[in-house]
mmCIF file of the N, C-alpha and C atoms, coordinates in Angstrom:
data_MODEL
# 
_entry.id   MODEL 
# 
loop_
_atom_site.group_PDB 
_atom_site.id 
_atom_site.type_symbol 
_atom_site.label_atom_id 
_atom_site.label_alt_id 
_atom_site.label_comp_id 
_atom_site.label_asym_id 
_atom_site.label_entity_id 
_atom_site.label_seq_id 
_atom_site.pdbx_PDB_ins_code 
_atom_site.Cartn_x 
_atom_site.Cartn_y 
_atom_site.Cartn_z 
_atom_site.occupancy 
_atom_site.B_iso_or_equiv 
_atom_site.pdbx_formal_charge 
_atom_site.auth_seq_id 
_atom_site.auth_comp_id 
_atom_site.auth_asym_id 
_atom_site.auth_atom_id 
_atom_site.pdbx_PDB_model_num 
ATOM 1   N N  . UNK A 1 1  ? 72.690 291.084 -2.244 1.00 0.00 ? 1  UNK A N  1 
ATOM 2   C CA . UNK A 1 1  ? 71.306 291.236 -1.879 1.00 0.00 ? 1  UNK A CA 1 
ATOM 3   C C  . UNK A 1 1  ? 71.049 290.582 -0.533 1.00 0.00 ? 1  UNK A C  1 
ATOM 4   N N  . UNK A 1 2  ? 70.110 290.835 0.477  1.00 0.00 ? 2  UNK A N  1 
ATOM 5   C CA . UNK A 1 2  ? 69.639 290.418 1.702  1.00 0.00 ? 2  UNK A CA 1 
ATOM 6   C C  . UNK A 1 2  ? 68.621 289.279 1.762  1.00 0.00 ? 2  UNK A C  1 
ATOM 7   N N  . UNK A 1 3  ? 68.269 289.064 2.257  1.00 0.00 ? 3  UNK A N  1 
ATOM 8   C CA . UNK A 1 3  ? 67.260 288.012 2.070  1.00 0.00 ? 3  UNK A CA 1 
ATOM 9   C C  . UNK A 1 3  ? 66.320 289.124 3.166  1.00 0.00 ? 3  UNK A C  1 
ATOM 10  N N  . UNK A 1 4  ? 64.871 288.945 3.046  1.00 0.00 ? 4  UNK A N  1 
ATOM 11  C CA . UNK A 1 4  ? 63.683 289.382 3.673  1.00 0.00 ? 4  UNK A CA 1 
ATOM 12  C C  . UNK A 1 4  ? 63.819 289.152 5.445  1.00 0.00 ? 4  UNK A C  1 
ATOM 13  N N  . UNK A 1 5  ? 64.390 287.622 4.810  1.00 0.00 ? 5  UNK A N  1 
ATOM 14  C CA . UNK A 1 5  ? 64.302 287.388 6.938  1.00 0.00 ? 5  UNK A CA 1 
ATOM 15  C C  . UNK A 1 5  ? 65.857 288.047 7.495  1.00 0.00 ? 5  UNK A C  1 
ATOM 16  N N  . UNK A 1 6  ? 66.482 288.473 7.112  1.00 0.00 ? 6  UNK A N  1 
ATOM 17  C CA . UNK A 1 6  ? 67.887 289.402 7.394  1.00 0.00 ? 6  UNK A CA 1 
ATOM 18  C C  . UNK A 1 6  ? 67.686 290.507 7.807  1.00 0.00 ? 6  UNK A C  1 
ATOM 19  N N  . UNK A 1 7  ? 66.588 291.113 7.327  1.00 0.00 ? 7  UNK A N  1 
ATOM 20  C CA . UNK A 1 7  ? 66.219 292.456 7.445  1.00 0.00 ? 7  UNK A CA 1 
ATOM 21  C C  . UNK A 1 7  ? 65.192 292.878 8.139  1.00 0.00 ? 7  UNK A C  1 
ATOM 22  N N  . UNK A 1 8  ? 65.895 293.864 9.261  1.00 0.00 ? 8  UNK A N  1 
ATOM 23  C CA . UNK A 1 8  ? 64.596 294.083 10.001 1.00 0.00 ? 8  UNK A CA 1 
ATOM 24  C C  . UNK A 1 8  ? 63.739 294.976 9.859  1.00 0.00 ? 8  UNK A C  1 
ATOM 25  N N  . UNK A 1 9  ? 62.577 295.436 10.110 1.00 0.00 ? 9  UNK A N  1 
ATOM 26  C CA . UNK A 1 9  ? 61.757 296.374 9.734  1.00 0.00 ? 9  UNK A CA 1 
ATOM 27  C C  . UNK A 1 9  ? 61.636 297.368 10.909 1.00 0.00 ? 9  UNK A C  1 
ATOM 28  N N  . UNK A 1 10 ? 61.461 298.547 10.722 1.00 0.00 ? 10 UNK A N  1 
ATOM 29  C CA . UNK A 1 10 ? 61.135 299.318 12.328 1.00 0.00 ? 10 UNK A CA 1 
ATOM 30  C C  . UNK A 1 10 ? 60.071 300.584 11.415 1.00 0.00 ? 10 UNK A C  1 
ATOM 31  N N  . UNK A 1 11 ? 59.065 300.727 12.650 1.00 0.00 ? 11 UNK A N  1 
ATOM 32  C CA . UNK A 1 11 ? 58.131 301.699 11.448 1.00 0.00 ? 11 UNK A CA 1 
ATOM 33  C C  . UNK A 1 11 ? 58.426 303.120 12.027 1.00 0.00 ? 11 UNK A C  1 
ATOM 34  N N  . UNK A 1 12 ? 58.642 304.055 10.998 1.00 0.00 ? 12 UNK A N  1 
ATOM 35  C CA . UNK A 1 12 ? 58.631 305.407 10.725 1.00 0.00 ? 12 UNK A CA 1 
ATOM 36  C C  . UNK A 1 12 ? 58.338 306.186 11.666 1.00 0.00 ? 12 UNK A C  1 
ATOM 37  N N  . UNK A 1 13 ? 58.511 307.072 12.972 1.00 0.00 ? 13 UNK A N  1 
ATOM 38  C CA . UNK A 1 13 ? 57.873 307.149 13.804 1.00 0.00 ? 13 UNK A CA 1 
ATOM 39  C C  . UNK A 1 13 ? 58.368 308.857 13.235 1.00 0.00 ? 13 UNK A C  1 
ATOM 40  N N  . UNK A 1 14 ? 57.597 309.443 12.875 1.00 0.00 ? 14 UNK A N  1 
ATOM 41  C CA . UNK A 1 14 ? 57.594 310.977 12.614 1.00 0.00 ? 14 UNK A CA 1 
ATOM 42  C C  . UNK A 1 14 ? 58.317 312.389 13.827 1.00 0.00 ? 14 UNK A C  1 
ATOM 43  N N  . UNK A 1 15 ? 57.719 311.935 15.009 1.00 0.00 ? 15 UNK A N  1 
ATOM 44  C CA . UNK A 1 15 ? 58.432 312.772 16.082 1.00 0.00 ? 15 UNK A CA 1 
ATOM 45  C C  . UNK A 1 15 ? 59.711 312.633 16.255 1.00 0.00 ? 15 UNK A C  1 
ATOM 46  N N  . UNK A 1 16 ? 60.099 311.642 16.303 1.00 0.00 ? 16 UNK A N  1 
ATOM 47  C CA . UNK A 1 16 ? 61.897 311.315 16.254 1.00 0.00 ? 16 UNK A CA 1 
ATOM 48  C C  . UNK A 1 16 ? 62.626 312.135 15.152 1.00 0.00 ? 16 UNK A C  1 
ATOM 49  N N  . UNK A 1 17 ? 62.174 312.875 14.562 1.00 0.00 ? 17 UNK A N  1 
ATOM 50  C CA . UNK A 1 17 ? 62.479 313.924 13.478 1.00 0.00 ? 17 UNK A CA 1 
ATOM 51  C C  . UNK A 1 17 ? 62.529 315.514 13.757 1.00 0.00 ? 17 UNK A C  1 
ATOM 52  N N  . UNK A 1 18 ? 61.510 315.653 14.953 1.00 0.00 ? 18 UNK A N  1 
ATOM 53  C CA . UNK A 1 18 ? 60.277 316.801 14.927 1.00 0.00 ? 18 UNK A CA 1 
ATOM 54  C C  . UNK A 1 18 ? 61.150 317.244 16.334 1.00 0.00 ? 18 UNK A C  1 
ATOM 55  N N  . UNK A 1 19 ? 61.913 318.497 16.524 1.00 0.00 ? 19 UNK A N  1 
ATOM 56  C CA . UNK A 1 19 ? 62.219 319.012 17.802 1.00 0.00 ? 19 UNK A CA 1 
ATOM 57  C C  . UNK A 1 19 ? 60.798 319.092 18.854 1.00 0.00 ? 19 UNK A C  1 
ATOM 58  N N  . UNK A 1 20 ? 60.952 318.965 20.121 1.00 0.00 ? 20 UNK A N  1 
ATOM 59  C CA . UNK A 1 20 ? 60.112 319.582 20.912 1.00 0.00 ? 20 UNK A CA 1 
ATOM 60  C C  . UNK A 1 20 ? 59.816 320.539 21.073 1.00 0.00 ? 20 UNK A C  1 
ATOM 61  N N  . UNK A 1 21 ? 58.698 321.031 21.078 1.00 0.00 ? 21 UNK A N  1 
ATOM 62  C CA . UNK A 1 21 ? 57.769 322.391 21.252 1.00 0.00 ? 21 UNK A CA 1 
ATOM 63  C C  . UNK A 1 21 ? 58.791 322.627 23.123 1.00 0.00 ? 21 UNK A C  1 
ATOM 64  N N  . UNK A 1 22 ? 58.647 321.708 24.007 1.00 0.00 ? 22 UNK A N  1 
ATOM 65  C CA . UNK A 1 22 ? 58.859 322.139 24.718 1.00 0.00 ? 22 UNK A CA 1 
ATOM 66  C C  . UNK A 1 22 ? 60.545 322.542 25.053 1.00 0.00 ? 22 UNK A C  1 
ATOM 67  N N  . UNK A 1 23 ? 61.158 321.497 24.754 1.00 0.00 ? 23 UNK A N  1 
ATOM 68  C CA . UNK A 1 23 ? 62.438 322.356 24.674 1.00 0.00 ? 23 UNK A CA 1 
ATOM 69  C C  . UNK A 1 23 ? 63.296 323.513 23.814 1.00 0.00 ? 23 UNK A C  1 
ATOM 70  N N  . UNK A 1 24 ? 62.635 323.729 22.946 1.00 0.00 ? 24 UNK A N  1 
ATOM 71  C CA . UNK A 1 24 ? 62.228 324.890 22.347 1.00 0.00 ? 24 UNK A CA 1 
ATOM 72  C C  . UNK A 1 24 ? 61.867 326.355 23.055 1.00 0.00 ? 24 UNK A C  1 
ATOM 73  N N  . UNK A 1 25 ? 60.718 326.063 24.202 1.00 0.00 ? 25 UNK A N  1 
ATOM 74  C CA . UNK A 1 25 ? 60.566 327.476 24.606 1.00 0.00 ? 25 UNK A CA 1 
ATOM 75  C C  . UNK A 1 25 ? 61.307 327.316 25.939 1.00 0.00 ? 25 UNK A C  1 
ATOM 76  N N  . UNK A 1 26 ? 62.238 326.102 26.257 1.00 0.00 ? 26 UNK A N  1 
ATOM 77  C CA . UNK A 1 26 ? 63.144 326.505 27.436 1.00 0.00 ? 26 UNK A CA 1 
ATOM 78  C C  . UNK A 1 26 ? 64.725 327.132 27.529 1.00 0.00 ? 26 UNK A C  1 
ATOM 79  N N  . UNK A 1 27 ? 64.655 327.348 26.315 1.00 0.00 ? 27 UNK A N  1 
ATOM 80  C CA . UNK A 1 27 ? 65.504 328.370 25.886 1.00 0.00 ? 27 UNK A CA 1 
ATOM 81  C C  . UNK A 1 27 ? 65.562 329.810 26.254 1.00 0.00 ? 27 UNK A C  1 
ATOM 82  N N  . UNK A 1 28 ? 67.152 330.122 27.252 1.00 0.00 ? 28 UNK A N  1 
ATOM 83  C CA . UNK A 1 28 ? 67.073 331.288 27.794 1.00 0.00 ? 28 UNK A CA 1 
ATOM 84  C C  . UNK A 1 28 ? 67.183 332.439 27.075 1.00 0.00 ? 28 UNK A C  1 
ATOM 85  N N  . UNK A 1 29 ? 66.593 333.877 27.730 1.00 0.00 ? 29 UNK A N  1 
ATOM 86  C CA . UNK A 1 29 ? 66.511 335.056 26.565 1.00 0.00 ? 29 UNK A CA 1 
ATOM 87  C C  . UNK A 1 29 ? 68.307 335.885 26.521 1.00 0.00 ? 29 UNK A C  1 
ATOM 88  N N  . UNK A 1 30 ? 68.124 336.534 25.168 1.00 0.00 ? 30 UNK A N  1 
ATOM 89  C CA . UNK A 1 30 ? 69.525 336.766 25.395 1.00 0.00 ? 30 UNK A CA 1 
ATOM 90  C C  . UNK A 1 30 ? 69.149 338.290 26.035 1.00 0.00 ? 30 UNK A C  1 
ATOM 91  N N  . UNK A 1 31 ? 70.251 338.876 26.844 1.00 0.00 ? 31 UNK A N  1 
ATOM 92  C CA . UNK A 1 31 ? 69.790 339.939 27.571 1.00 0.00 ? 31 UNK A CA 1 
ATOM 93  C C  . UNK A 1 31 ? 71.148 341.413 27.320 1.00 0.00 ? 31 UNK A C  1 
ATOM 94  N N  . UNK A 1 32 ? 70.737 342.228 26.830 1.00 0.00 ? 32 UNK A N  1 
ATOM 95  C CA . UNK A 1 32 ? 72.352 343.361 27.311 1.00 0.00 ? 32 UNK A CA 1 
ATOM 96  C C  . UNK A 1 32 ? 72.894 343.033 28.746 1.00 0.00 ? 32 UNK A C  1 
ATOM 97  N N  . UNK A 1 33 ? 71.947 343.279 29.382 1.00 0.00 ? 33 UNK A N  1 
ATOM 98  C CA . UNK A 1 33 ? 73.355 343.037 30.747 1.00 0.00 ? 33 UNK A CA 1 
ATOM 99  C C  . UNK A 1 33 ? 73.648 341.616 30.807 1.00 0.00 ? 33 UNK A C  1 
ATOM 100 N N  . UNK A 1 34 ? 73.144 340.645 30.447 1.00 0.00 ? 34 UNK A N  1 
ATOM 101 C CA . UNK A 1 34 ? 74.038 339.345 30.306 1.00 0.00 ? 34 UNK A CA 1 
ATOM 102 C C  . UNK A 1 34 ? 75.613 339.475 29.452 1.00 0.00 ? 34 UNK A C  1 
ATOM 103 N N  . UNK A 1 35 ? 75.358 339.675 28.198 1.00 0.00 ? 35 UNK A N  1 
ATOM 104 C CA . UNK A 1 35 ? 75.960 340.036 27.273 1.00 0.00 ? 35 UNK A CA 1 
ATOM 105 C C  . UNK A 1 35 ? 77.322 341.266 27.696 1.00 0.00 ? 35 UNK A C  1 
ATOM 106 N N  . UNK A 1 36 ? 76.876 342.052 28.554 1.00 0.00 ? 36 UNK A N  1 
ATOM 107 C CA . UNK A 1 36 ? 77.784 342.823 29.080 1.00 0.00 ? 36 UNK A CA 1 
ATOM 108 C C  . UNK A 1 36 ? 78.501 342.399 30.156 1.00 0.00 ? 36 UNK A C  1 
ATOM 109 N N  . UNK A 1 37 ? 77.971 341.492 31.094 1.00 0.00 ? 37 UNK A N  1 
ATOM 110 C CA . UNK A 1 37 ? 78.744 340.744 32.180 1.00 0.00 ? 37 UNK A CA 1 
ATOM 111 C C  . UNK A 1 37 ? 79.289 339.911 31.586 1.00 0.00 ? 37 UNK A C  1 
ATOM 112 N N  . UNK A 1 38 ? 79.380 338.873 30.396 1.00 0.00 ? 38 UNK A N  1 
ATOM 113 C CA . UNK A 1 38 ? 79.916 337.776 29.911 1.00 0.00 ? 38 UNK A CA 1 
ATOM 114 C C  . UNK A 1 38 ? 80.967 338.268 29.247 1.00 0.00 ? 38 UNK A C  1 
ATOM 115 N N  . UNK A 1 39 ? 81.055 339.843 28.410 1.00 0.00 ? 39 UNK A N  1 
ATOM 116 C CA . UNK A 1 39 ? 82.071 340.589 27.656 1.00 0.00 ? 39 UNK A CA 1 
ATOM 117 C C  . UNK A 1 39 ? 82.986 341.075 29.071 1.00 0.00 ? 39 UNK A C  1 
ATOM 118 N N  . UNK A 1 40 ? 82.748 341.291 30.035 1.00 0.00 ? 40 UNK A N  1 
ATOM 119 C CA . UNK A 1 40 ? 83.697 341.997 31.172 1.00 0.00 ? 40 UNK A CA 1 
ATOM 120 C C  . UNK A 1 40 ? 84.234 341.181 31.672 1.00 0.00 ? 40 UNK A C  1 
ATOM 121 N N  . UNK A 1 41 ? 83.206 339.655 31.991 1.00 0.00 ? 41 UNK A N  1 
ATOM 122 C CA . UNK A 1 41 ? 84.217 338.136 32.517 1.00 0.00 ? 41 UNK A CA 1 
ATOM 123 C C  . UNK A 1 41 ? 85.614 337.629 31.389 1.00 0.00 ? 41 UNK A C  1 
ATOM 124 N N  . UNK A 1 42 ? 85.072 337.913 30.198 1.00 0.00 ? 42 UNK A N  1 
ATOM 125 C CA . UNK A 1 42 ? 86.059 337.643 28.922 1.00 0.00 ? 42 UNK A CA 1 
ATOM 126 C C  . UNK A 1 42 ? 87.165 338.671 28.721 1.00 0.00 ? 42 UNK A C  1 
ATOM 127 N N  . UNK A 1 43 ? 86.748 340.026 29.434 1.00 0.00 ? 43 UNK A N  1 
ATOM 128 C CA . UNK A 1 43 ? 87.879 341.205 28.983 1.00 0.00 ? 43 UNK A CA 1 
ATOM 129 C C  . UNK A 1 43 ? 88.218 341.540 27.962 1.00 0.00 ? 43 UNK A C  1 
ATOM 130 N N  . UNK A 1 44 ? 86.682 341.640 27.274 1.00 0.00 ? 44 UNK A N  1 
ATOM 131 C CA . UNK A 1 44 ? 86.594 342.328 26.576 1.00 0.00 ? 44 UNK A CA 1 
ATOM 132 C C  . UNK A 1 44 ? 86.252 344.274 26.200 1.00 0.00 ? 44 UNK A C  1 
ATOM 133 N N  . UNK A 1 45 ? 86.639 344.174 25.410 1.00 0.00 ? 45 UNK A N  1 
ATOM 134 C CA . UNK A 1 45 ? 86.205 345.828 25.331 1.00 0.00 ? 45 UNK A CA 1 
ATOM 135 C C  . UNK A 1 45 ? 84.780 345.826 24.574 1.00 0.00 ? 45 UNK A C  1 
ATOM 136 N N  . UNK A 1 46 ? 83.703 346.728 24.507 1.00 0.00 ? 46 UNK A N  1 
ATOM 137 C CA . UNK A 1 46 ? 82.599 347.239 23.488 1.00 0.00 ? 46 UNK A CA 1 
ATOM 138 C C  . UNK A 1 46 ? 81.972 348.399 23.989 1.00 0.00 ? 46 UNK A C  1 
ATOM 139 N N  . UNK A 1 47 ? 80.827 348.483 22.801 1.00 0.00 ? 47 UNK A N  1 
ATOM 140 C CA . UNK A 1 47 ? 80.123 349.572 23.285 1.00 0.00 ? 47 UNK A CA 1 
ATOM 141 C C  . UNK A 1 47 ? 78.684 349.682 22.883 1.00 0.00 ? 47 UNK A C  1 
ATOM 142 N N  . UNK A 1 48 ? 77.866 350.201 23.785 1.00 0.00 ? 48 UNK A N  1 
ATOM 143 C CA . UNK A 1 48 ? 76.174 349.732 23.368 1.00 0.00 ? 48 UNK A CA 1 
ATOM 144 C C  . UNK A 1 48 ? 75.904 349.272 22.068 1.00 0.00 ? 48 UNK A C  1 
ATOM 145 N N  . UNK A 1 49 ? 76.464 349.719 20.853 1.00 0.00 ? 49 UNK A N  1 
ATOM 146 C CA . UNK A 1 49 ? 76.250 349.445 19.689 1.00 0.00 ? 49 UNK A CA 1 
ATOM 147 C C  . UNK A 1 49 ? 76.252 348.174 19.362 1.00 0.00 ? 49 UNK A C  1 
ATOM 148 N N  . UNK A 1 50 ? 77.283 347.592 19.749 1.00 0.00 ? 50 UNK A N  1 
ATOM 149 C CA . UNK A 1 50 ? 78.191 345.989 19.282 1.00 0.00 ? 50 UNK A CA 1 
ATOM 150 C C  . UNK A 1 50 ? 77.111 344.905 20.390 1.00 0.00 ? 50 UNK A C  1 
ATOM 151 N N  . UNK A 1 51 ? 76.688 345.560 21.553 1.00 0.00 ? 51 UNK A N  1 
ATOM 152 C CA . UNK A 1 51 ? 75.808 344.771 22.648 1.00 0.00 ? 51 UNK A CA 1 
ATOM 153 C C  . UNK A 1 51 ? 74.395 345.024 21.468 1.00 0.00 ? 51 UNK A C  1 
ATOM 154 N N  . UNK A 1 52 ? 74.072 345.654 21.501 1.00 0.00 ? 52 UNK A N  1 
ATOM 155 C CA . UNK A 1 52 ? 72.685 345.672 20.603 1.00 0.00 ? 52 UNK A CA 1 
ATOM 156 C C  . UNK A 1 52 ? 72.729 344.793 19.542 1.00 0.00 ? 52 UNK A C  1 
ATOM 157 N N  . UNK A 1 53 ? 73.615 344.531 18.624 1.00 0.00 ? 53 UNK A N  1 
ATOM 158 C CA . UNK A 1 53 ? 73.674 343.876 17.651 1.00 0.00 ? 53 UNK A CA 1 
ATOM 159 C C  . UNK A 1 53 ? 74.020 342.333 17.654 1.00 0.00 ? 53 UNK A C  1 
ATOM 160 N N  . UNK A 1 54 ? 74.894 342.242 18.963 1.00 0.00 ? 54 UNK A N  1 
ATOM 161 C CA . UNK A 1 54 ? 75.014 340.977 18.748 1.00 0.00 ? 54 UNK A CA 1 
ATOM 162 C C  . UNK A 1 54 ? 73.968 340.244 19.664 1.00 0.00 ? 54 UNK A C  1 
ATOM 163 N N  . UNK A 1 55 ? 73.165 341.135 20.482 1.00 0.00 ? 55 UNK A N  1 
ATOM 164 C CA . UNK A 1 55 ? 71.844 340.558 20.961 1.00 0.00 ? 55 UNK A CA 1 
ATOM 165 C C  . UNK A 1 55 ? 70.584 340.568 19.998 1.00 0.00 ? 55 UNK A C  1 
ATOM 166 N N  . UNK A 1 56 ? 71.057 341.037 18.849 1.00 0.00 ? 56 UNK A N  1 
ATOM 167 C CA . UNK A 1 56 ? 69.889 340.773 17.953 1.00 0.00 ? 56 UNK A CA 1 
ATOM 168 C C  . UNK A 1 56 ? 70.690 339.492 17.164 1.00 0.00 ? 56 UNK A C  1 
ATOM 169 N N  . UNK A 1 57 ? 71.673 339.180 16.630 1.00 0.00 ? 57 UNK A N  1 
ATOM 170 C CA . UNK A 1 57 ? 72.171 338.254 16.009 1.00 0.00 ? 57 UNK A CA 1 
ATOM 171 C C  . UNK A 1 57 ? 71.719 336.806 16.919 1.00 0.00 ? 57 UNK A C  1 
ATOM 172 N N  . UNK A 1 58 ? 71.953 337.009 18.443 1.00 0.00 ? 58 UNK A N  1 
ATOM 173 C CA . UNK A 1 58 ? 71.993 335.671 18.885 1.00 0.00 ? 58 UNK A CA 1 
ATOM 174 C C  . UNK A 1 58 ? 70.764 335.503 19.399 1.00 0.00 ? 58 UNK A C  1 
ATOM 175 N N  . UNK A 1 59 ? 69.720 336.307 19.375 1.00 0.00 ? 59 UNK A N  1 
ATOM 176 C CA . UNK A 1 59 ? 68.049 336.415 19.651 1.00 0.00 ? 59 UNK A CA 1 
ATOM 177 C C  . UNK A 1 59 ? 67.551 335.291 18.010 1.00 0.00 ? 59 UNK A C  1 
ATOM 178 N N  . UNK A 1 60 ? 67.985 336.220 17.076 1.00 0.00 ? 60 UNK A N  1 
ATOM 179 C CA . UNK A 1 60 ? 67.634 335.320 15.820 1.00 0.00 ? 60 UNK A CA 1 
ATOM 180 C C  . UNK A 1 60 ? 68.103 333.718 15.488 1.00 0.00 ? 60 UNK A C  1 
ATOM 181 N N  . UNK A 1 61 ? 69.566 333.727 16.042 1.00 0.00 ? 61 UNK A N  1 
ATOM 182 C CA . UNK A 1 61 ? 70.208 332.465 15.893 1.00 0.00 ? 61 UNK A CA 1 
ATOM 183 C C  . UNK A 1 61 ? 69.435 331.652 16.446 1.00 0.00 ? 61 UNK A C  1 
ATOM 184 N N  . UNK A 1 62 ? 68.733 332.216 17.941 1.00 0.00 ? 62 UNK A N  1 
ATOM 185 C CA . UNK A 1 62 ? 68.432 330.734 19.011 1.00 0.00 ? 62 UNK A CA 1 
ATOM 186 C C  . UNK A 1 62 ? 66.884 330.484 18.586 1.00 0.00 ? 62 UNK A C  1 
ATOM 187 N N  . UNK A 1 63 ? 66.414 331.680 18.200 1.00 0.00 ? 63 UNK A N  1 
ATOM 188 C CA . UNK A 1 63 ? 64.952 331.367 17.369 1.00 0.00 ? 63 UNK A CA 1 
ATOM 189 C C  . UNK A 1 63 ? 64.662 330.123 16.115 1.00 0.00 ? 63 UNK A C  1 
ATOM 190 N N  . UNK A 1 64 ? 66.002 330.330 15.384 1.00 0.00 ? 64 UNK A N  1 
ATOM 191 C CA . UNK A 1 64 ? 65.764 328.908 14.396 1.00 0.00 ? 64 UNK A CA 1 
ATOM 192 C C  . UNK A 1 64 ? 65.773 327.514 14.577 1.00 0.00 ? 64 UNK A C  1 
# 
């Protein structure tokens, strides 16, 4: 067990929990032609389909 004077107290401060509103909306948008220049820097292969989808996957991801 501790003794009272051992232990320090610090009070609850709620925001230290709470992301920022503002760094939150400084989050960049995901874009097809981003997505298509970043797949051609990587050498990769796709096709509009796979760009559509994974710009909806990573639109939703960065939203949560």
């Amino acid at each position: 067990m501790a003794k009272s004077t051992e232990v320090k107290g610090k009070p609850f401060i709620l925001d230290d929990f709470i992301q920022r509103k503002d760094v939150l909306e400084n989050r960049t948008k995901v874009t097809k032609s981003a997505l298509k220049q970043l797949a051609n820097e990587l050498g990769l292969s796709y096709d509009e389909k796979q760009i559509g989808f994974t710009k909806k996957i990573m639109t939703a991801y960065l939203e949560r």
